[in-house]
N, C-alpha and C positions, 0 to 999 in steps of 0.2 A: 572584405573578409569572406570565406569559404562559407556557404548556406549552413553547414553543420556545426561549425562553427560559432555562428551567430544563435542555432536554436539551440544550442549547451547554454549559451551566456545568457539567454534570455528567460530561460526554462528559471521559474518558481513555485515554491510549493503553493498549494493555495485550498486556504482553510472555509471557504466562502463562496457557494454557488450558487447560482440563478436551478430554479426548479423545476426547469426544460429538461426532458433528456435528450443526450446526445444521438444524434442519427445513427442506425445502423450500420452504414458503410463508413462512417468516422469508427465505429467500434472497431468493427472490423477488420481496417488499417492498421489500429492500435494493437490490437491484438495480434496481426500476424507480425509487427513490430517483433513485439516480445518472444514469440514462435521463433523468430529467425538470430534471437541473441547465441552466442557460443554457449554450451556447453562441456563440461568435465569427461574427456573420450567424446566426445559427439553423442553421451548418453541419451538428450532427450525429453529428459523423465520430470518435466515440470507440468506442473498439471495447473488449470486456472479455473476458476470457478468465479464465473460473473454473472454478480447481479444486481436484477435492475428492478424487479419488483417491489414498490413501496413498502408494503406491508411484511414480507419479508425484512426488509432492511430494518423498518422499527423496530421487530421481536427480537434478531439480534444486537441490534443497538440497546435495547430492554434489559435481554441476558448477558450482555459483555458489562453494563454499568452495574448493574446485580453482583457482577462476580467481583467487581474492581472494588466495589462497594462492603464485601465480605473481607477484602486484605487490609493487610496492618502494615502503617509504616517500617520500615526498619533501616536502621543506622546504616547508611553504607550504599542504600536501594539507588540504582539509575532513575536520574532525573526527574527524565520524562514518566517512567513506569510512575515514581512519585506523585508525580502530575496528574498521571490519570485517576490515580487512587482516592486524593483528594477533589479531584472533579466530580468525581462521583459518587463520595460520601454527598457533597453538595446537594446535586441533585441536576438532573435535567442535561447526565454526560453525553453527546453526540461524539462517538470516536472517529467519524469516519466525515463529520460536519456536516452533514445531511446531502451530503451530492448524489446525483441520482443514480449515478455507477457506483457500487464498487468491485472491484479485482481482486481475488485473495490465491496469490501466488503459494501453491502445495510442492511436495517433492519426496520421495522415498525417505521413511526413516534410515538413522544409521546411515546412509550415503554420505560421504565425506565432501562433497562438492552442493549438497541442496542448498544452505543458504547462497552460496557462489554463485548458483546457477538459476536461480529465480532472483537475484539482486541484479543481473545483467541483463534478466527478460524484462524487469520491472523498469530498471531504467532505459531502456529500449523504449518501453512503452511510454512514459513520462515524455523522451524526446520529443518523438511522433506525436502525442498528443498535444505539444508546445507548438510543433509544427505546424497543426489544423487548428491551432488558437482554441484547446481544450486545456480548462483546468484540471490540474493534477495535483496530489501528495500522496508519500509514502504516509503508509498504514502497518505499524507497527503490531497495536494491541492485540490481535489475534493470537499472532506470532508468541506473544508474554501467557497470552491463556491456553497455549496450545496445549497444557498436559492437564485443565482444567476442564472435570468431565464434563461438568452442564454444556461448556462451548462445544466440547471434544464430539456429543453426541448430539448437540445440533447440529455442526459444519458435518457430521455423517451424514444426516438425513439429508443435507443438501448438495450430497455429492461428493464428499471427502472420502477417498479410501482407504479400505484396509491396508494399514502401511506407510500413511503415507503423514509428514509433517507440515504444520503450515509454513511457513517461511517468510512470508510477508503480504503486504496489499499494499491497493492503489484506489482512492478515491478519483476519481472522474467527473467531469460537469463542467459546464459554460461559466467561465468563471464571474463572479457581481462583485472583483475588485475592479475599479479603474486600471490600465497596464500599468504594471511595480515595472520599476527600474531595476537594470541586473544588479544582485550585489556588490557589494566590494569586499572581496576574499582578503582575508588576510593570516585563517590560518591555513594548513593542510603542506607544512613546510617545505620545499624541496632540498634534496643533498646532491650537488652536480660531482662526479666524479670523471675527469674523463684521460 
């Protein structure tokens, strides 16, 4: 089977990591990964903000479970956003599973291609990182608190600009599951026309 091939099939998300961080020139691979995905006109305009500092990482994981922890369910709410809400009334919500990277893919408000165009960098990155046997998963919750000021005006202070929207993330780290087995797809339907 084609090598690209094999790291699609193999590529899992992964909630669970060893508390190592990943080396420099692994990031850095990863990262120009996602630098080289297509964008909408060959715009560009994805901006990433990584980090790797602990104590950073806790205060936002502190103020994202705070915020998640301030909403109310309601009838109709996606799943997952659910999920988090309830995680974090709990208590002790980790959004991002304590890995020691995380990736928070940005992009111009009003741009009709942002989430488009960081959903292709992010999974760019996720490949590559499968590739150098780095765990990965998409990181939604930012994305859900993005019009939420407490997040809004910390992700400024750490780099977020005038303008611009989150779109997603990526947690990063050596992963501390034993290697999962590819899944077995069974939805995502095709319609052959030909």
């Amino acid at each position: 089977m084609n090598t690209i091939l094999e790291i699609i099939e193999k590529r899992r998300s992964i909630r669970k990591y060893q508390p190592t961080q990943i080396k420099d020139e692994e990031l850095a691979a990863i990262l120009e990964a996602g630098r080289s995905a297509p964008s909408g006109g060959n715009n560009q305009t994805s901006h990433f903000i990584v980090i790797q500092n602990a104590s950073i990482l806790q205060e936002l994981k502190r103020l994202v479970s705070l915020e998640f922890e301030k909403m109310e369910l309601k009838e109709g709410m996606y799943k997952s956003l659910q999920t988090s809400i309830k995680a974090a009334k709990k208590g002790g919500y980790d959004f991002f599973y304590n890995a020691p990277t995380l990736v928070i893919a940005a992009n111009r408000k009003n741009y009709g291609n942002a989430i488009a165009d960081c959903a292709c960098a992010l999974e760019n990155m996720m490949l590559a990182a499968s590739s150098l046997n780095i765990g990965s998963c998409w990181i939604n919750q930012l994305h859900w608190l993005d019009d939420n000021e407490v997040i809004h005006k910390y992700m400024t202070e750490l780099g977020l600009g005038d303008g611009e929207t989150i779109c997603g993330g990526l947690s990063l780290g050596y992963s501390a599951i034993n290697e999962l087995l590819p899944l077995h797809r069974t939805g995502n339907h095709i319609t052959y026309i030909k």
